[in-house]
C-alpha positions in Angstrom: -53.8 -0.6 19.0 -51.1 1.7 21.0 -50.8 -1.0 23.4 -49.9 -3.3 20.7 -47.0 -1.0 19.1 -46.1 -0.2 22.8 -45.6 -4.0 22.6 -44.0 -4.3 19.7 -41.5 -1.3 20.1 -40.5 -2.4 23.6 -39.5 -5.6 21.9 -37.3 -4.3 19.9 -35.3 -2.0 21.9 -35.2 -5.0 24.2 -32.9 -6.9 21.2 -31.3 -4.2 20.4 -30.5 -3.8 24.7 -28.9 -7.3 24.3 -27.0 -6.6 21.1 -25.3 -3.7 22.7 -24.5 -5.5 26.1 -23.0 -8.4 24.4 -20.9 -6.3 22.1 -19.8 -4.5 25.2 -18.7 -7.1 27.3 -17.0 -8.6 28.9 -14.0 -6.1 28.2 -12.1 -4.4 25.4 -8.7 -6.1 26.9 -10.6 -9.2 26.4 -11.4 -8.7 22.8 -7.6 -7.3 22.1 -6.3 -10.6 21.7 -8.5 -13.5 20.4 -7.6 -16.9 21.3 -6.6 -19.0 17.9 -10.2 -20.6 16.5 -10.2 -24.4 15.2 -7.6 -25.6 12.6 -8.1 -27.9 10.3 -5.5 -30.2 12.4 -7.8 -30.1 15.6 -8.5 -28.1 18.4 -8.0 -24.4 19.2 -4.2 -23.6 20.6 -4.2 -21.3 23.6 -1.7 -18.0 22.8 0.5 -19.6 26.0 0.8 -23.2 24.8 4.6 -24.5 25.1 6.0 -25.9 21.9 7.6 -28.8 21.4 11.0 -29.1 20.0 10.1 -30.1 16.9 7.1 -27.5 16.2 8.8 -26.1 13.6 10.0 -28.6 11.2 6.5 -30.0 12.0 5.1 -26.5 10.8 7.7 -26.4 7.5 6.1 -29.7 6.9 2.5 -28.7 6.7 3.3 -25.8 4.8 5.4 -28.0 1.9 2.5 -30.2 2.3 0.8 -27.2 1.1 3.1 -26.1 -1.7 3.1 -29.7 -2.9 -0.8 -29.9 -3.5 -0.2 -26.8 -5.5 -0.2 -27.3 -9.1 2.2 -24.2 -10.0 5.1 -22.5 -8.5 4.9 -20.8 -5.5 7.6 -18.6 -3.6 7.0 -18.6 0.0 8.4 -16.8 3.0 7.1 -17.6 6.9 8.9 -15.2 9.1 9.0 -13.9 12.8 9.6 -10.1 12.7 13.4 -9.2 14.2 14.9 -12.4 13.8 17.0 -13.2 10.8 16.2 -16.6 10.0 12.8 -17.7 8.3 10.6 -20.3 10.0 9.6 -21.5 6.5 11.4 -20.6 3.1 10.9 -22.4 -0.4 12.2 -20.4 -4.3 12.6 -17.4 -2.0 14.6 -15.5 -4.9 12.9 -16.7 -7.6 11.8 -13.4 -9.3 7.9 -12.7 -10.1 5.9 -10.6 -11.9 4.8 -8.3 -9.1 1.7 -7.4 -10.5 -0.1 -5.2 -7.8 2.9 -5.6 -5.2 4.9 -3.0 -6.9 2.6 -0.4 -5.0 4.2 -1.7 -2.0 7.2 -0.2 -3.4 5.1 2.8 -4.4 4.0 2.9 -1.1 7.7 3.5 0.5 8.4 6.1 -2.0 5.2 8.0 -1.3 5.6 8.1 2.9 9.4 9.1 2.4 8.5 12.3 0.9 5.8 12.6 3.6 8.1 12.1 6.2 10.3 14.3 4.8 8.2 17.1 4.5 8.6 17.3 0.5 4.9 15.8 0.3 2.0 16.8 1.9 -0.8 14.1 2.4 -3.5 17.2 1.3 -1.5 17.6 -2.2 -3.6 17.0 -5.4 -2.6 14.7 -8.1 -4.7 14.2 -11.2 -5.2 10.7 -12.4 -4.6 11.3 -16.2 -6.0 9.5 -19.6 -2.7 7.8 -19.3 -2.4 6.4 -16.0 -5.9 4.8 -17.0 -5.0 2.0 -18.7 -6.5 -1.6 -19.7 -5.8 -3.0 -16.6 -8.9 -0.9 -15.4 -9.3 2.2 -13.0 -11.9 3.0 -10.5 -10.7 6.7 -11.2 -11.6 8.4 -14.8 -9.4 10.0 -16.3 -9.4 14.2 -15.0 -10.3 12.7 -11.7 -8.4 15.2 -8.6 -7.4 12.9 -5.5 -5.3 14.3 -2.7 -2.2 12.3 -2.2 -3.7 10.8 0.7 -6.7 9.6 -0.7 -4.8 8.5 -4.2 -2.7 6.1 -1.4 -5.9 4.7 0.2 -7.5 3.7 -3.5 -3.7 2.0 -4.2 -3.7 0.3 -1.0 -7.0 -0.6 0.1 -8.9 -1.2 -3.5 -5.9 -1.8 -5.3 -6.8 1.3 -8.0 -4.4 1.2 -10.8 -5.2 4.8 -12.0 -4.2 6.5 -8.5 -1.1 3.8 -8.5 0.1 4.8 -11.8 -0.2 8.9 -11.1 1.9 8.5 -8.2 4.5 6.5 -10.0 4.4 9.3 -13.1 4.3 12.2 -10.3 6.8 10.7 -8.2 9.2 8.4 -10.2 10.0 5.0 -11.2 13.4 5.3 -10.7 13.2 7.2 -7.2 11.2 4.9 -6.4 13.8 2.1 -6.7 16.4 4.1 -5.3 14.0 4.3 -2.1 14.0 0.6 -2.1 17.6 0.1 -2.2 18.4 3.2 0.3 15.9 0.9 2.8 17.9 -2.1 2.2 15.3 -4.2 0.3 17.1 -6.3 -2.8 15.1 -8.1 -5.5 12.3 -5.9 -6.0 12.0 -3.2 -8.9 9.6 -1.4 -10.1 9.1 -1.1 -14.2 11.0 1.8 -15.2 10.0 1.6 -18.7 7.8 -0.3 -21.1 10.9 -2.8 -21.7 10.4 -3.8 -18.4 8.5 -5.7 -15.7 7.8 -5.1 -11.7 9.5 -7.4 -10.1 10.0 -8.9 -6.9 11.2 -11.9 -4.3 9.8 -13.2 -1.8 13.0 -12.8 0.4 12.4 -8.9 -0.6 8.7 -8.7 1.1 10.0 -10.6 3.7 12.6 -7.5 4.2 9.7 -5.3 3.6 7.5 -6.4 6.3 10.2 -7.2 8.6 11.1 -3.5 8.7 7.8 -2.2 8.7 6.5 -4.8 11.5 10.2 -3.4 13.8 9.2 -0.1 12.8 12.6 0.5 11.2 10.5 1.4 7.7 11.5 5.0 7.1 10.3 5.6 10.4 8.0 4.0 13.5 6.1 6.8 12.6 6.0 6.1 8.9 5.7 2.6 10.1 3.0 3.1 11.8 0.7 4.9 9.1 1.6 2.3 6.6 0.6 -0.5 8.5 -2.5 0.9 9.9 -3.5 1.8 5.7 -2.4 -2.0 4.6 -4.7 -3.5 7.7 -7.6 -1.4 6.0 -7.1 -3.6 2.6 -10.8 -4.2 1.1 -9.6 -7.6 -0.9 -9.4 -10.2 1.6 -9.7 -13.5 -0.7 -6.3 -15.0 0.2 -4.3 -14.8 3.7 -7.6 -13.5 5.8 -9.6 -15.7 4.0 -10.1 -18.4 6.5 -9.3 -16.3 9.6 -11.7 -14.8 12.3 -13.1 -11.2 11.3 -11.1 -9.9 14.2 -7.6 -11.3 13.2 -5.1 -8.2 12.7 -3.7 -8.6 8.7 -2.0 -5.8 7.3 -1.4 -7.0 3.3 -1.1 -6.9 -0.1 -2.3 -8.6 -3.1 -1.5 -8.7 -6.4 -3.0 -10.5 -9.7 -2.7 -11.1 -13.1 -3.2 -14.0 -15.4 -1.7 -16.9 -13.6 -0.1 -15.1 -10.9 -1.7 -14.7 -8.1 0.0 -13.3 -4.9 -0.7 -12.0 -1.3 2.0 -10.6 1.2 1.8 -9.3 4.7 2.0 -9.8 8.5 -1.1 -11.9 10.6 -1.5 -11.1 14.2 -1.2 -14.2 15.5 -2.0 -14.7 19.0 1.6 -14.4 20.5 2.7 -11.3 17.9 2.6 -10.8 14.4 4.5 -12.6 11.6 5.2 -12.5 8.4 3.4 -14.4 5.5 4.7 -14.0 1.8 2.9 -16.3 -0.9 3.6 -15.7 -4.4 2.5 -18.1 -7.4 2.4 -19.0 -10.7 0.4 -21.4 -13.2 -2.2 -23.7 -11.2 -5.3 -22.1 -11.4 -6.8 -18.7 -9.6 -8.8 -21.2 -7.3 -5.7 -23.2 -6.4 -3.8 -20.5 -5.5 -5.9 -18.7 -3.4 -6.9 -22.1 -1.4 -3.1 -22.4 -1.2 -2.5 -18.6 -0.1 -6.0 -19.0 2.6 -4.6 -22.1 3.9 -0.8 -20.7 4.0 -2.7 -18.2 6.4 -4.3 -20.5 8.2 -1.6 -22.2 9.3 0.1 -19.4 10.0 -1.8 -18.1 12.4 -2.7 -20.9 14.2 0.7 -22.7 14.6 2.7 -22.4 17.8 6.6 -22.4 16.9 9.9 -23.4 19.1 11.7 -20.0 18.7 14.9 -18.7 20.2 13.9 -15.4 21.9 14.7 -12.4 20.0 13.9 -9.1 19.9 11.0 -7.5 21.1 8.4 -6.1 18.3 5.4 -4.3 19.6 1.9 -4.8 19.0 0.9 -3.9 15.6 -1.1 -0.6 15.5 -4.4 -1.7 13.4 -7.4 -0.6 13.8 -10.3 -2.8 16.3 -12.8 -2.9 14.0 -10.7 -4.9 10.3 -12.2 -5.8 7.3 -15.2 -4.3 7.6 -15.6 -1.6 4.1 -18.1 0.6 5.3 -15.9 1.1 8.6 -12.3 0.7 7.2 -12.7 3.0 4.1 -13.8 5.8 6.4 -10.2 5.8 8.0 -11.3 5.1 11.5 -12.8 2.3 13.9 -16.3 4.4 14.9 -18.7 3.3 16.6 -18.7 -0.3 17.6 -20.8 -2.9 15.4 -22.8 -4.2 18.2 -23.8 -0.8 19.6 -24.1 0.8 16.4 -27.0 -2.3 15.6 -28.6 -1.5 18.9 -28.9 2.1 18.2 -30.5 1.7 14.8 -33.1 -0.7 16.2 -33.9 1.9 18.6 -34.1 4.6 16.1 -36.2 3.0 14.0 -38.4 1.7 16.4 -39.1 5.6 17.3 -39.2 6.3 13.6 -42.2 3.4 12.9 -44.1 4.5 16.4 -44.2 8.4 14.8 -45.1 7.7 11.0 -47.7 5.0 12.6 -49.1 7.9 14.5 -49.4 10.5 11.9 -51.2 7.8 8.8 -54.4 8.0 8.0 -56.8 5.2 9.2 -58.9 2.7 7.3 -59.9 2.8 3.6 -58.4 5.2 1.4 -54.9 4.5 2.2 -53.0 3.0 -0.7 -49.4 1.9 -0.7 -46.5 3.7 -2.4 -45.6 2.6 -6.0 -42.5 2.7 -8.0 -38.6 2.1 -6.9 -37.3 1.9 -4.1 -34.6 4.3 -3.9 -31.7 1.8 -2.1 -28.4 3.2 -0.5 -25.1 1.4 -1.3 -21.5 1.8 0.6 -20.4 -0.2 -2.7 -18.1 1.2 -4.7 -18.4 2.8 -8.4 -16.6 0.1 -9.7 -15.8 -0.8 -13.5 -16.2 -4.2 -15.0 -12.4 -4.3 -15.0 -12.6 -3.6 -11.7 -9.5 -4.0 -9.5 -8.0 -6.5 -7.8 -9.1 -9.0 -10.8 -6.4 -11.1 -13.5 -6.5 -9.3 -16.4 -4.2 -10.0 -19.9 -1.3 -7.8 -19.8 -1.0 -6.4 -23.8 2.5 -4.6 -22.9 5.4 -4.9 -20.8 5.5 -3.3 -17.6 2.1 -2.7 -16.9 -0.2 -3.3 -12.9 
């Protein structure tokens, strides 16, 4: 019998050996910058392919392919941070209803006081009965946040109630005024119920442009904003058909037939920008359109004049992973982490094994079994979803 479970334990930390050296190797640089995976056009493109001279119009043209099959109207904005031209552009002022967007907006307003000392990230700020409105709230009203974490449940989940009691604590107005002192035009935030959030796509372009040249406040503000808007939990749209490794630092945004996802993709030879906005087709339509705007994105290699440099975008190596990601930090490796539990657990069986009673008598333990979740306490309304807007100016 103990040569059996010597067996059977040595197997185990054997697979979990091989987990952790394949999740090791061959080298971190290795793993910093994947190599573009299959299109739906072909074959993988290595990072230092050459492009043609026509890449780009060949490039506009798959993406107004795109925007074609569509069966709305969709604003959309393909940039390369630093350089003042779009690669792609199509209704790029058309305003939209922002819907979740505005807490980009939000965002700005938030790390400015930060930066400036007038905010601290530890602050409190009480989500009140008001900021919880129909739109839904992971946060109940009386619910204490620190300004940091009210920034990560805006950001990452989308939370309307944290969203809302920093635009009530900090302003609607000030808010805007950040906007225009950054040099963003065509986006506004609701500053009463007579009004909507609205925004361009040229206006996320300028968003992300500054925030990708760290000219956003500052690189350091930069920086921190990026690295939260990489940890984004709702990947449906621009990620969506990208390897789990692929660097996106975004923002969505929904409501009943508007759909909308905004944000820079590291693409193999640096990041660019992406801005897809829509309205009418279906919630199905638009987020192929979005996934496949990404796609193509990502894997297209564009005849560019050189401009200026941008520098690597500071995410974190572990993305999209919510049981990482929400913690604020990369941790352990997945790979290792796998091996270790193997190993633990193979001790754990080997010591409860020991101590059981043998043969009859024993009986097996009855009732439920008590199941931990990383998920979220999440309403039926939960964020992130289309829901009816009953009022003017609402998330």
């Amino acid at each position: 019998m103990l040569l059996r479970r010597s067996k059977w334990i040595g197997a185990v930390i054997a697979i979990g050996g091989v987990i952790a050296m394949s999740a090791c190797g061959p080298s971190a640089a290795a793993r910093a910058t994947p190599a573009p995976t299959s299109t739906a056009a072909g074959a993988p493109r290595p990072a230092a392919a050459v492009a043609s001279a026509n890449a780009a119009p060949q490039f506009a043209a798959t993406i107004a392919e795109l925007a074609g099959e569509f069966g709305g109207t969709a604003g959309i904005l393909i940039a390369v941070p630093g350089r003042p031209d779009p690669t792609y552009a199509a209704n790029i002022d058309k305003p939209f209803i922002a819907a979740s967007l505005y807490k980009l907006a939000v965002l700005l307003r938030v790390e400015g006081l930060v930066e400036r000392g007038a905010v601290s990230y530890q602050d409190a700020i009480t989500v009140e009965e008001v900021d919880v409105t129909e739109d839904g709230s992971n946060e109940l009203p009386g619910t204490v946040l620190t300004v940091d974490r009210a920034l990560e449940e805006m950001i990452a989940y989308s939370d309307n109630g944290a969203a809302l009691a920093l635009v009530r604590r900090y302003g609607a107005r000030e808010t805007n005024a950040a906007l225009t002192a950054a040099g963003i035009r065509g986006f506004h935030v609701a500053e009463d119920r007579d009004e909507d959030n609205l925004v361009t796509a040229r206006a996320l372009g300028e968003f992300f442009d500054l925030l990708a040249t760290r000219r956003l406040i500052s690189a350091g503000a930069s920086d921190r904003m990026l690295v939260r808007l990489e940890r984004q939990q709702i990947n449906d749209r621009l990620p969506r058909e990208l390897p789990a490794d692929v660097q996106v630092a975004h923002k969505t945004g929904d409501l009943v037939g508007m759909i909308h996802d905004a944000g820079l993709i590291g693409a193999p030879d640096g990041p660019r920008i992406a801005v897809v906005l829509t309205s009418g087709g279906t919630e199905a339509t638009a987020k192929d359109l979005i996934a496949r705007v990404g796609l193509a994105v990502y894997s297209a290699v564009l005849a560019e004049a050189p401009g200026p440099r941008v520098d690597p975008l500071p995410f974190q190596a572990v993305t999209r992973t919510p049981s990482l990601s929400a913690a604020g930090g990369g941790g352990v490796p997945l790979g290792p982490a796998l091996a270790i539990v193997l190993v633990a657990l193979a001790g754990l069986v080997l010591v409860r094994r020991a101590g059981r009673p043998r043969g009859r008598g024993r009986r097996r333990r009855s009732g439920p079994m008590a199941i931990w979740s990383p998920s979220r306490t999440a309403r039926p309304d939960r964020p992130g979803v289309a829901r009816p807007r009953r009022a003017p100016g609402r998330t």
